[in-house]
PASEBA-1860 file (N, C-alpha, C; in nm, 3 decimals):
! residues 18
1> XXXXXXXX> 0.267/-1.081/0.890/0.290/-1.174/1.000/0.337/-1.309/0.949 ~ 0.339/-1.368/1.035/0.419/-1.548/0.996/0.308/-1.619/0.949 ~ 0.143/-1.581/1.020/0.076/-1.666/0.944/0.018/-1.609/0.815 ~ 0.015/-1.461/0.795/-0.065/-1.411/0.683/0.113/-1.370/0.580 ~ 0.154/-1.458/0.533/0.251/-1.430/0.483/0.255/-1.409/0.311 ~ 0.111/-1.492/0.272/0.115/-1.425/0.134/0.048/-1.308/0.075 ~ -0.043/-1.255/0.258/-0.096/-1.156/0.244/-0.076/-1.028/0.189 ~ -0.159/-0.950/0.109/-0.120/-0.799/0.053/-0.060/-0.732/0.166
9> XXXXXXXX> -0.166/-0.739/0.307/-0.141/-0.642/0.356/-0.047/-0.622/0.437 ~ 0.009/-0.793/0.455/0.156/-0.816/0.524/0.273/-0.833/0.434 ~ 0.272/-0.755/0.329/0.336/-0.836/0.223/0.483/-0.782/0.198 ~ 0.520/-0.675/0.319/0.617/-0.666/0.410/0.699/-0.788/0.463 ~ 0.554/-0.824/0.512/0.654/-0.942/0.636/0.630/-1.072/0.547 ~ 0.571/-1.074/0.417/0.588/-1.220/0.348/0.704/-1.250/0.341 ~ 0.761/-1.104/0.249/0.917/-1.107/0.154/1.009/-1.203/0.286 ~ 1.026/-1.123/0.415/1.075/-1.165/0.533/1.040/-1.332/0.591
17> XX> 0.905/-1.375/0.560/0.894/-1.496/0.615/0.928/-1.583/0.488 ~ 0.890/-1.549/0.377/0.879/-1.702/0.333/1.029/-1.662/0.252
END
């Protein structure tokens, strides 16, 4: 997600946010 962006388990949607 946008706020868990350095998260493992979003770490999908980090690459994408940050």
């Amino acid at each position: 997600s946008v706020i868990n962006t350095g998260d493992r388990s979003e770490l999908h949607s980090s690459r994408v946010f940050t």
